[in-house]
C-alpha positions in Angstrom: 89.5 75.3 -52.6 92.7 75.4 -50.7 93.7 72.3 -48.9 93.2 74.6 -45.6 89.9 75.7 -46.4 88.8 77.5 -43.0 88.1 81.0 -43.7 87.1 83.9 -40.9 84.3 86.1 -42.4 83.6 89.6 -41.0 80.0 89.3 -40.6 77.3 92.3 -39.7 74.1 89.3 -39.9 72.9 91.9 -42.9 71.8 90.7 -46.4 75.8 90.5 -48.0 77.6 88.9 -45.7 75.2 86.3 -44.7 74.8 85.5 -48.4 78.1 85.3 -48.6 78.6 82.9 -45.6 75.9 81.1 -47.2 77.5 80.3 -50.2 80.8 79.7 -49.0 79.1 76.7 -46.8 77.7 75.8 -50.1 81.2 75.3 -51.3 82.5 73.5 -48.5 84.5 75.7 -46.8 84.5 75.9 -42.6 83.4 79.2 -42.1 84.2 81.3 -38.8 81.7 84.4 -38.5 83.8 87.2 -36.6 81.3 90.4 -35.5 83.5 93.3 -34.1 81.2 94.9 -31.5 82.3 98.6 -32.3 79.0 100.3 -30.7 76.8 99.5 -33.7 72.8 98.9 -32.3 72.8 95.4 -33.8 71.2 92.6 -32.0 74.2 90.5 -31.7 72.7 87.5 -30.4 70.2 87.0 -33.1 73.0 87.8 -36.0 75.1 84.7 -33.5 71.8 82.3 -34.3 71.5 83.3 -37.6 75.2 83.1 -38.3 74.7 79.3 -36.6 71.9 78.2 -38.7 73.6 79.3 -42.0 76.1 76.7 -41.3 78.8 78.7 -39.6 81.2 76.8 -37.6 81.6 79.3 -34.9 80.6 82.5 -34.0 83.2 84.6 -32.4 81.8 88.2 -30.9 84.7 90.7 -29.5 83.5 93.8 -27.5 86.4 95.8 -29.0 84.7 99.5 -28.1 87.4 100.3 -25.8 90.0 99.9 -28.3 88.1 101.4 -30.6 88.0 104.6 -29.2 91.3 104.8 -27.0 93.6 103.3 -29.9 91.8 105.2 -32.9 89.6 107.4 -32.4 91.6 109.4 -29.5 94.9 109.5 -32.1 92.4 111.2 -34.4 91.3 113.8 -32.4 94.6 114.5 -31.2 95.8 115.4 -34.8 92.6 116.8 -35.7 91.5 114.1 -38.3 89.1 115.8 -41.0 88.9 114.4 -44.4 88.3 116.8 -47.1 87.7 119.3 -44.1 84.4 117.9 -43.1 84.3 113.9 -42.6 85.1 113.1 -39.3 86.2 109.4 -40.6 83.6 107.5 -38.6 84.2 104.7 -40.7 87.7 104.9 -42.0 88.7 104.7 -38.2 86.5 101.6 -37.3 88.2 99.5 -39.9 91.5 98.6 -38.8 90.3 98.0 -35.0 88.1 95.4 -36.7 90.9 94.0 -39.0 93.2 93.9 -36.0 90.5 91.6 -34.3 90.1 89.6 -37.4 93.7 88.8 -38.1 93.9 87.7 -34.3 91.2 85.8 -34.8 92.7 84.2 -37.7 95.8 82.8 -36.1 93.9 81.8 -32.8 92.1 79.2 -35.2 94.7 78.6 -37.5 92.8 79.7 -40.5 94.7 80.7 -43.7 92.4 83.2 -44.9 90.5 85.7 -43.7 87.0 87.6 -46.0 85.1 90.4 -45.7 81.9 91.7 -47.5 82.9 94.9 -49.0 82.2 95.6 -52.6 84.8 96.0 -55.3 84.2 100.0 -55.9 84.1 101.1 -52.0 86.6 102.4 -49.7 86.3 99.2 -47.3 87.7 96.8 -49.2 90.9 98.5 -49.7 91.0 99.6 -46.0 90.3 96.4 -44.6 93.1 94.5 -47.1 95.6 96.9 -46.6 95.3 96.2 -42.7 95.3 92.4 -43.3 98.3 92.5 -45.6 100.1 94.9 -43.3 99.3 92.5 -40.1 99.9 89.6 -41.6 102.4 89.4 -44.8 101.3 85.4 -45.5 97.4 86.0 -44.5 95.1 85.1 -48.1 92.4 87.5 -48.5 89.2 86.2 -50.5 87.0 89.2 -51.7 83.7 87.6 -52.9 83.1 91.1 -55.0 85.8 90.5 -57.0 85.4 86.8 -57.3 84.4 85.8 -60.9 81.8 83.2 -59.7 80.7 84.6 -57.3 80.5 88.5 -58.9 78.8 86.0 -61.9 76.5 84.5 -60.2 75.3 88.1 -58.1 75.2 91.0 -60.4 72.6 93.2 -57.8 70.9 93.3 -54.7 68.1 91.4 -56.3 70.2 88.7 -56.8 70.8 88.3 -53.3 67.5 88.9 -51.7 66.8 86.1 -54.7 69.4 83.4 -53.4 68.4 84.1 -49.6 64.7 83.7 -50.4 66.3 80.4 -52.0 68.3 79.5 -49.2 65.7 80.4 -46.7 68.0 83.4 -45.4 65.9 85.6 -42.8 66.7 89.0 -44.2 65.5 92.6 -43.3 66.2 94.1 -46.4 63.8 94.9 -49.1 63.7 95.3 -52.9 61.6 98.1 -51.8 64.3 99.9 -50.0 68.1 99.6 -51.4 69.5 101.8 -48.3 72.9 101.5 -47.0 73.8 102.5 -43.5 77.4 101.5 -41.0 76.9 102.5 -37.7 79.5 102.4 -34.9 80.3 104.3 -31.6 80.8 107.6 -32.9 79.0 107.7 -36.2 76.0 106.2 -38.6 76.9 107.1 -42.5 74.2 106.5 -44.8 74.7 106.1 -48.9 72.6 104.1 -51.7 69.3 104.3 -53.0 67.9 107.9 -53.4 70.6 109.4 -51.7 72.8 108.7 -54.3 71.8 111.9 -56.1 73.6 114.6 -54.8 70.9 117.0 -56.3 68.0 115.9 -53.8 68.1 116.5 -49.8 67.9 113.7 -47.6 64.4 112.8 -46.1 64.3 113.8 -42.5 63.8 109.7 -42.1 67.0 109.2 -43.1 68.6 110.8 -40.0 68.9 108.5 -36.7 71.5 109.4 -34.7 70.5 113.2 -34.6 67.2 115.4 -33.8 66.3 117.8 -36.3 66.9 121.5 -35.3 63.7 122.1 -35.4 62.6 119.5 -32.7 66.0 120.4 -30.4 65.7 122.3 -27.1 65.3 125.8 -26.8 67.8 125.9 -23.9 71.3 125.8 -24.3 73.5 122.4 -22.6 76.3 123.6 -20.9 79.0 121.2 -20.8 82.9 121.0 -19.6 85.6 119.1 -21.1 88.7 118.2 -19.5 91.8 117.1 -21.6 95.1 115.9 -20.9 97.9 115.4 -23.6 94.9 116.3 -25.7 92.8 113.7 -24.9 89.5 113.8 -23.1 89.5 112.5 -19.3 86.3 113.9 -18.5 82.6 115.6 -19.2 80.8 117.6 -16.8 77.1 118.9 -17.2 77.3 122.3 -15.7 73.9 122.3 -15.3 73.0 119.1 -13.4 76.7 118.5 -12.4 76.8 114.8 -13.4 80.4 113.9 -14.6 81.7 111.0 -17.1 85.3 110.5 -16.5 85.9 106.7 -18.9 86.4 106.6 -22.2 83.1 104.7 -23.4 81.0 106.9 -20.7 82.3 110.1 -22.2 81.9 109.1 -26.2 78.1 107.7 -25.1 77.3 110.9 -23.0 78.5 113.2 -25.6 76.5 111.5 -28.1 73.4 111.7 -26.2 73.7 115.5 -25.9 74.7 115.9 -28.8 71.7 114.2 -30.5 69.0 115.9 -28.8 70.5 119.0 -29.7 71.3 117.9 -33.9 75.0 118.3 -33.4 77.0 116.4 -36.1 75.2 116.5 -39.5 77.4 116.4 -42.7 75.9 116.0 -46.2 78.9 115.9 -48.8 80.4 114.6 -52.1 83.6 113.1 -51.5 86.7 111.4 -53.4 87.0 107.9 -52.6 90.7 106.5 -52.6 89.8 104.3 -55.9 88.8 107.1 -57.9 85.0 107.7 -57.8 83.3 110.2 -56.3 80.7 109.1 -53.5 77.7 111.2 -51.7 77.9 110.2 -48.3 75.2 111.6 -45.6 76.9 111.2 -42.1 75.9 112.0 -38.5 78.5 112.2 -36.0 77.3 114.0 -32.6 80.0 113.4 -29.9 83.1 113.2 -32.0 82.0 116.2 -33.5 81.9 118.1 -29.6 84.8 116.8 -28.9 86.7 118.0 -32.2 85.2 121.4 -31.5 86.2 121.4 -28.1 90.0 120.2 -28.6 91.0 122.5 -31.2 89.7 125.4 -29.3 92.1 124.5 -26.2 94.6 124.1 -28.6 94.4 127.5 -29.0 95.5 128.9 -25.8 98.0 125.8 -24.7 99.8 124.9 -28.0 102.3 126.9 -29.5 102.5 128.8 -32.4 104.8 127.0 -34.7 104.4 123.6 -33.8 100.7 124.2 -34.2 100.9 125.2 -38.1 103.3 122.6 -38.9 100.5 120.3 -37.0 98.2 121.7 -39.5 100.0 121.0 -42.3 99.8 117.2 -41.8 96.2 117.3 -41.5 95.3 116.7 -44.9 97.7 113.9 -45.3 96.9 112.5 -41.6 93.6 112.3 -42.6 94.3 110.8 -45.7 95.6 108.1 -44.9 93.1 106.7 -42.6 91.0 107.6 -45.0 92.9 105.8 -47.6 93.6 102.3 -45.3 96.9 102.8 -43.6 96.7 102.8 -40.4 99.6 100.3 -40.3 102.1 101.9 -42.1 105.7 103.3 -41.8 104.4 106.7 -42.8 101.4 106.9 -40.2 104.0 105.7 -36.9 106.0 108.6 -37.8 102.7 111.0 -37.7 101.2 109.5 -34.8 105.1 109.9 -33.1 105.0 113.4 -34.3 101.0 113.9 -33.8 101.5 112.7 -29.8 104.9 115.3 -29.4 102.8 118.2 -30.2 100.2 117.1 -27.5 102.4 117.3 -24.4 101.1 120.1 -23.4 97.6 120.4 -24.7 96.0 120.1 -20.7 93.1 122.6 -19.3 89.2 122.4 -19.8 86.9 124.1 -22.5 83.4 125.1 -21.2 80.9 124.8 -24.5 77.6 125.6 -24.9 75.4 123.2 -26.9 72.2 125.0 -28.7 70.2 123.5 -32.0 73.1 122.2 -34.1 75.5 124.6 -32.9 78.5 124.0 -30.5 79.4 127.5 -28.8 82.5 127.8 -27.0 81.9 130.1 -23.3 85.2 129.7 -22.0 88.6 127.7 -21.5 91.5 127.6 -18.8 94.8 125.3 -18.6 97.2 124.9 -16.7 99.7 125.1 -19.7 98.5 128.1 -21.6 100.8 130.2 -23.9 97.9 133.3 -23.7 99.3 136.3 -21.3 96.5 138.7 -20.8 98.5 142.0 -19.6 100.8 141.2 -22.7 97.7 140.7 -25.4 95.7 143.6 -23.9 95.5 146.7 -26.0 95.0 148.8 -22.1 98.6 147.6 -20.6 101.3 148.9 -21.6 104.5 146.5 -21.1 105.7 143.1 -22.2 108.4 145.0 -25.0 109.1 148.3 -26.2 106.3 149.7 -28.2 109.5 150.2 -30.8 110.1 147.1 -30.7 107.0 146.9 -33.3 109.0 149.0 -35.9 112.0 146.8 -35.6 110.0 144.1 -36.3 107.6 145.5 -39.1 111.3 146.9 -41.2 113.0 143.8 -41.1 110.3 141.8 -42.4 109.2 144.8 -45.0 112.9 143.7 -46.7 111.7 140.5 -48.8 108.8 142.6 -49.5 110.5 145.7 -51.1 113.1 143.6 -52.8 110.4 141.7 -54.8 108.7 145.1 -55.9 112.0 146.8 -57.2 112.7 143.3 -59.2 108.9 144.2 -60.9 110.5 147.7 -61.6 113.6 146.2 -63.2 111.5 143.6 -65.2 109.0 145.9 -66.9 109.7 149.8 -65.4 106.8 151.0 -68.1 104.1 148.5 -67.1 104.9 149.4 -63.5 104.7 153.5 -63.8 101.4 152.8 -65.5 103.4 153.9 -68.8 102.8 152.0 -72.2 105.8 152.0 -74.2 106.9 153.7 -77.3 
């Protein structure tokens, strides 16, 4: 134990970390419980008692959805973040607003070291101590999952529900049930137990966030969203005309909608940055409208070029939050680059919502690059119709050089001759 010996533990009040807080107590440390309110439906006041009785010094709680969404989730969405083209990155995104929190935390109490209770083949850990280390060169991380004694002492999940029933730790988990969920504003993933084989579909219990088709209206939900600089300002409901024009309003309303109409479902294998490959089941409702919805005004308001070299850093945008760095050298230059291509990305799309489908109706700006009379096949004007062949000879060159260098190669195999 350092001579310093107060740590700041990000704690849910779920079965790990309050093991985990338990047992440092047991080893005399002063432990601070940080719980990053990020939109999760946790009963926060109960996990602050809990926390209290376990022996925690302090309980800090930080509302930190605002953040969450305007300094995360809105960069995302503007660079059209898609891991593996299908994970939205509910969770990748949520972990360095929390880390952020924590590290501030962490020099507000002059505490050396901060913990957290991801385990040793996950994503989390990585993401969350990449973040630290990033914010805070001199910050000590202690990972419990990787301590000797403690990974010793806890080899399982019955372990723990065996040291809280020794400890007198209220828990909610069962041996009965070794289910894993994280839940935040914009999405609940859920991995473990049965749903670790990849073979077998889900249990319609397992979903929470979104109605099953079958159960979702029969009418469509007709909705308009406004961006600017490619970021939502505003909802509407076309069909009751209520409007939702703040960030937290709009990511709540969206969700809402999009859960009674099963928007947002995702069932895939993934590649987790350590190596292993993971089955994650994720439900993502609102983020996934407003994806939808921003990419299709890209269409008519961004141009051509900048738009597929946009593309292109995709993958590796959504990489690295996927991967934990957030705070690095490489992601400020995307975001700078990311925010450039935005400028003009203004108008509103119109979308129709309808049993797990998002349907786009229509989409105006004020910026758009689409000319009608010059697209339509029934105007003539714009340029030359010869213009065409100009066009279509000049870039036939590259092609017709690469054939006769075929010819020269191999002029039997090309005349269908074999040779004598």
């Amino acid at each position: 134990m350092e001579e310093n010996n107060k740590i700041i533990l990000a704690y849910s009040g779920g079965l790990d970390t309050s093991v985990i807080l338990k047992w440092l107590v047991n080893l005399d440390y002063e432990v601070v419980c940080f719980i990053g309110d990020i939109g999760q439906s946790d009963d926060f006041k109960s996990a602050k008692l809990k926390a209290e009785k376990l022996g925690a010094s302090k309980v800090i709680i930080e509302d930190l959805k605002n953040p969450f969404i305007i300094d995360y989730v809105y960069p995302a969405l503007q660079g059209n973040a898609i891991y593996e083209g299908r994970y939205l990155l509910g969770t990748a995104l949520a972990r360095p607003v929390l880390a952020k929190a924590q590290i501030e935390i962490a020099h507000n109490e002059n505490a050396s070291i901060v913990s957290h209770g991801s385990t040793a083949k996950g994503n989390d850990q990585v993401r969350f101590e990449l973040a630290y280390h990033a914010l805070d060169p001199n910050i000590n991380v202690f990972s419990p999952w990787r301590d000797i004694e403690f990974s010793n002492q806890f080899k399982g999940r019955n372990d723990l529900l065996s040291y809280a029933e020794k400890w007198q730790i209220p828990i909610t988990a069962s041996k009965g049930k070794p289910y894993s969920e994280d839940e935040n504003l914009i999405h609940i993933s859920h991995e473990a137990g049965i749903l670790e084989d990849p073979s077998k579909r889900p249990d319609p219990s397992v979903f929470s966030l979104t109605e099953d088709i079958s159960n979702a209206p029969d009418e469509e939900t007709k909705l308009e969203i406004k961006f600017i600089d490619g970021i939502p300002v505003s909802v509407s409901n076309l069909d009751d005309n209520t409007i939702y024009d703040n960030p937290l309003e709009i990511m709540n309303y969206l969700n809402l909608v999009g859960r009674k109409n099963g928007i947002g479902r995702v069932d895939m294998v993934e590649n987790r940055f350590i190596g292993i490959k993971s089955r994650g089941v994720y439900e993502t409702p609102g983020a996934t409208i407003l994806f939808e919805a921003h990419r299709d005004l890209e269409g008519i308001a961004m141009d051509k070029e900048v738009m597929h070299i946009r593309d292109l850093l995709i993958p590796k945008f959504s990489e690295l939050i996927y991967n934990g760095f957030w705070f690095s050298p490489e992601m400020d230059f995307l975001l700078t680059a990311i925010r450039k291509s935005q400028e003009a990305v203004d108008g509103v799309v119109r979308l129709a919502l309808l049993k797990g489908n998002i349907i786009m109706i229509g989409r105006e700006s004020p910026t758009s690059l689409y000319d009608q009379d010059l697209s339509s096949m029934d105007i003539e004007g714009g340029f030359e119709a010869k213009d065409s062949e100009g066009f279509i000879n000049i870039n036939s060159i590259r092609l017709m050089a690469h054939k006769i260098v075929l010819q020269r190669k191999d002029p039997y195999k090309w005349r269908g001759k074999e040779k004598k």
